[in-house]
N, C-alpha and C positions, 0 to 999 in steps of 0.2 A: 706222301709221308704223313703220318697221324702225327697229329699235335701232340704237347704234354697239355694233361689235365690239370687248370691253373690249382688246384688243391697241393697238385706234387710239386709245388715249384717251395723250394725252402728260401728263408732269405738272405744266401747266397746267389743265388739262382736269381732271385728279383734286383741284386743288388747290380750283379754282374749283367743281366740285359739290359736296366736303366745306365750303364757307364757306355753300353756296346750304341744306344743308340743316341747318348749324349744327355740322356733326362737327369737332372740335376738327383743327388744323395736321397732329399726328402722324401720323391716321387717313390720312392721304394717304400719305406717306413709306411705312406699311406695307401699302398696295393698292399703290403704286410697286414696292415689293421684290414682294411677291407673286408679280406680272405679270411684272417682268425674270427673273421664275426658272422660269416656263412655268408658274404655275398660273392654270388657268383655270375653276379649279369653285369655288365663295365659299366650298362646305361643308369646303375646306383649306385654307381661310385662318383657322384657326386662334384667333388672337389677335386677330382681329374679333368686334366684341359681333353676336346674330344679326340685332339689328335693323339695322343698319348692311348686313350680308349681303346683306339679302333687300330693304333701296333700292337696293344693286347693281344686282340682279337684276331688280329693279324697271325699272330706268332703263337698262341695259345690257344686250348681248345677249352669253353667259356658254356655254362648252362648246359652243359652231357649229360651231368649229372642229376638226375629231378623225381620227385614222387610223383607216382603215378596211380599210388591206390595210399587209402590210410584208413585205419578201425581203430574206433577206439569203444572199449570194453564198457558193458554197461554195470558188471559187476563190479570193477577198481578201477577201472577209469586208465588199464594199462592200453599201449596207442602201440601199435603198427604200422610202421610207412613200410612199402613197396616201391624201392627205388631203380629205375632204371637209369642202365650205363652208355655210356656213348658205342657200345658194338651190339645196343638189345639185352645183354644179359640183365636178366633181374635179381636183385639181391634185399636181404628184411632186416628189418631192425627194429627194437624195440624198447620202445619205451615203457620204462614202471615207475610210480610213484612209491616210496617209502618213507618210512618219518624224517630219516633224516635226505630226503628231497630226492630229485630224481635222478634214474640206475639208468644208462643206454648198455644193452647187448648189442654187438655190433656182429656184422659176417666178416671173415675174411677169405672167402672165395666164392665164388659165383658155384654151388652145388660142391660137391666133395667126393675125393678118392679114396677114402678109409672103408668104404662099402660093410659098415655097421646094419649089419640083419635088422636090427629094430627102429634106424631112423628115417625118418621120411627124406630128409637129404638125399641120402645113397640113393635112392629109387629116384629122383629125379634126374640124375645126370649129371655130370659136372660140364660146367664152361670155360674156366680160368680163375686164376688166384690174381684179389686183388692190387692194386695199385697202394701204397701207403697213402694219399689223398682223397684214393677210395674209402682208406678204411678211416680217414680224419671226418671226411663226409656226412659220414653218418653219423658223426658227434657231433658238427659244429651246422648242421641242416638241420637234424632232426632236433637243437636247440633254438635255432631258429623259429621253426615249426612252430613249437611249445611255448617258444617266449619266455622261457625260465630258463637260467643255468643247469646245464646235466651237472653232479656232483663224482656220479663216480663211472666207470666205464669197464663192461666186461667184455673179452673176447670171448665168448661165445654161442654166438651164433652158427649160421652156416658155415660148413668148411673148418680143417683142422688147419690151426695157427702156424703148427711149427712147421706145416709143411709149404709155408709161405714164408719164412723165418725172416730175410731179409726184409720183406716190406714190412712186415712185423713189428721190425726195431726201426725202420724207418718211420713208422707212426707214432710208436713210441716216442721216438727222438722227438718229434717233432712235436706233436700233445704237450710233452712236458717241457719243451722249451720256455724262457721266459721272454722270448719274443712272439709266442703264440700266445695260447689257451693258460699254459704254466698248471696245468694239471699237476698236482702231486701226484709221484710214482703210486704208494698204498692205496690211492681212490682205485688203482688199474689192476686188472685180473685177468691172466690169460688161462685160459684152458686146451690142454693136450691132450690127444687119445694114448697119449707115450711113446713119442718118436725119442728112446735114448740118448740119440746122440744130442742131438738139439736140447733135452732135457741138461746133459752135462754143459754144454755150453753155454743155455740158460743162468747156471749154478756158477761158473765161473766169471760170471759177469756182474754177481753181487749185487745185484738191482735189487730194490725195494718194492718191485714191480708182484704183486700175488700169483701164487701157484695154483691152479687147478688140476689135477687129474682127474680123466674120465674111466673109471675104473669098471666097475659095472661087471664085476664076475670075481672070486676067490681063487680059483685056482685057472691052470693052461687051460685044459679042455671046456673049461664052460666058455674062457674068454674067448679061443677061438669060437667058438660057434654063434658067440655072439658080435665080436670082435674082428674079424677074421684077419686084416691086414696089421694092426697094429698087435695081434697075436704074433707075431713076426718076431717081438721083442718080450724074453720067458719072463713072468711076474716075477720073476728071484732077480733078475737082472733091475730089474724096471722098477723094482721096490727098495732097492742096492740102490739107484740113483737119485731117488728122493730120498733114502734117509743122509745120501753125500749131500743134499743140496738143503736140507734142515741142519743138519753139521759145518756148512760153511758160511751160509745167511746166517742162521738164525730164525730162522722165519718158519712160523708152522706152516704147513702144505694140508692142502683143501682134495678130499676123495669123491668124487661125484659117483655117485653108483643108484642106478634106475632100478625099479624093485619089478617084476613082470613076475607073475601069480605062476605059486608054484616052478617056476623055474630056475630064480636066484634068490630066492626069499626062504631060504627053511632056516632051522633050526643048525641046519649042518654048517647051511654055506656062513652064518654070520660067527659060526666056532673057527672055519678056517679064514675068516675074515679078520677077525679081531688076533689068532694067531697070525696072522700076515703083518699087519701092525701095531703088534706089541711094542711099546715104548717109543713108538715115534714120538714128535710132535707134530699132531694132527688133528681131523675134525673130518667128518664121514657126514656126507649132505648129502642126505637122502631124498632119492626124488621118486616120485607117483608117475612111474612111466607112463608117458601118452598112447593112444594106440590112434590107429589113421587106416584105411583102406588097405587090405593085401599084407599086412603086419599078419605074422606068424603070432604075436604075444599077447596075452591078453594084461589089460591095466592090475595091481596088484592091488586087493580087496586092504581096506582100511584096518581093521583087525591083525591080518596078518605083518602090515607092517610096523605096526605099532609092537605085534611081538616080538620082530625083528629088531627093532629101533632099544628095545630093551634088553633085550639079548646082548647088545652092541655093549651097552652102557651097562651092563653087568658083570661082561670080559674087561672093562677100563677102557673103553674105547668113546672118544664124546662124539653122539651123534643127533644129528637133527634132522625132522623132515623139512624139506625147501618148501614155501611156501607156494602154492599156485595161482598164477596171477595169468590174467586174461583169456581166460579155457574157452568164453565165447565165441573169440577171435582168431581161434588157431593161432595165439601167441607162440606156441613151442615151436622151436625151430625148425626152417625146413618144410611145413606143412602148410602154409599158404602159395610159398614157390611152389613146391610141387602141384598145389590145384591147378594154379593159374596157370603153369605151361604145358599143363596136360589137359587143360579147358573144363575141370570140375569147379561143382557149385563151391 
């Protein structure tokens, strides 16, 4: 029987095994702090008696979780841990510095079934969708790591979120607890390739939690070709639920859209662009696609995005380029897993 990984234990969970095994109320409160502070080994937990330790240890499955590679960028100084899971799988996370301090992208699956034509993800495979303790892991390790407080937290990394929905909010829940981390919802950012339905149940749940779409084409036919499975769901639909889910928050929604030279960058696609979202409220973060080994696309020339980028903001559309942080390091998602389990430099 596989153990629970002590990250997934809520403190419920910790309250309820120190009553099952007779450890007085406090023992819990101090496995609770422990854990919210990334320790994951019993033998630094300090002010536990040993026998208490080693029912842990016992009962939980303790240090599965560990970096096993780390880069840190010589251009901004953004860090990359490669973390392996207790079955092998490997998953990335990263770290960026910004003024206002530091941003963790985090994964939430071990590789991804959207099989998006241009991301290095899809070409390596998928393994499984994370655990919620997995995906806390990565925020309260790779703080650890760093030795400074993470300030804000985006899901997007490897793997699409909603199609992990449950652990999702299970992270959530627990990040923002204020018997954990007490992260405020607005520091949290999740991104979806546009799984609908989960989008509308997202929106009915009124969180304060940030919206990303990965949007990355104007109209069906270019999304499918880029897109292929989350093309499943037609842009009228998919653009229907974000403007229901800015109409019940309140809250503007974030358009991620990767620019690849000559193929979604002209003149045309950002006229059907900006007609697609006229009068939302929203923001178009525009990104310098990466390009990696076996990629059909190529990176989109400076110039033309910037004409693009103008075009945007001349139909009323606000748009920005994202900024690119740690291009030494294969910081872009996906593209360090993929070397390492296919044995590239």
């Amino acid at each position: 029987m596989n153990k629970k990984f002590c990250l997934d234990l809520t403190k419920d969970d910790i309250l309820s095994w120190c009553a099952s095994k007779g450890f007085p109320k406090f023992r819990a409160d101090q496995i609770l702090k422990w854990l919210s502070q990334g320790v994951t080994e019993t033998a630094e937990m300090t002010n536990l008696p040993l026998n208490i330790r080693n029912e842990l240890e016992e009962d939980f499955s303790f240090g599965s979780m560990r970096v096993v590679e780390k880069y840190v960028s010589a251009i901004d100084g953004t860090t990359k841990f490669v973390y392996s899971l207790c079955d092998g799988n490997i998953i990335e996370t990263v770290v960026m510095r910004y003024k206002t301090g530091l941003s963790v992208c985090i994964s939430s699956q071990a590789g991804c079934k959207m099989g998006c034509t241009f991301c290095a993800s899809a070409h390596a495979g998928f393994g499984r969708s994370l655990t919620s303790g997995e995906m806390l892991g990565q925020v309260i390790l790779s703080q650890r790591h760093m030795n400074e407080k993470i300030r804000t937290v985006v899901v997007m990394g490897i793997g699409e979120p909603f199609d992990n929905y449950d652990n999702l909010w299970g992270f959530i829940n627990t990040i923002t607890s204020p018997d954990g981390i007490n992260m405020g919802a607005r520091h949290i950012t999740v991104s979806t390739c546009g799984l609908i339905p989960k989008i509308k149940d997202f929106t009915e749940r009124k969180s304060q939690i940030n919206l990303a779409i990965s949007l990355h084409a104007p109209n069906d036919e270019l999304r499918k070709e880029l897109m292929p499975v989350p093309a499943h769901y037609p842009l009228k639909e998919l653009i229907g639920a974000c403007r229901e889910y800015v109409k019940v928050t309140g809250r503007r929604i974030t358009f991620e859209y990767s620019l690849f030279d000559e193929v979604n960058d002209t003149i045309a696609c950002a006229d059907e662009l900006a007609a697609l979202l006229k009068g939302m409220n929203c923001h178009v973060n525009l990104i310098a696609a990466n390009e990696f080994a076996g990629s059909p696309y190529k990176r989109c020339r400076k110039k033309r995005i910037e004409v693009f980028r103008k075009a945007l903001e001349q139909r009323g559309i606000n748009a920005t380029l994202r900024r690119e942080m740690g291009s030494d390091i294969m910081a872009a998602c996906g593209q360090l897993r993929r070397g390492i389990e296919q044995g590239e430099e």
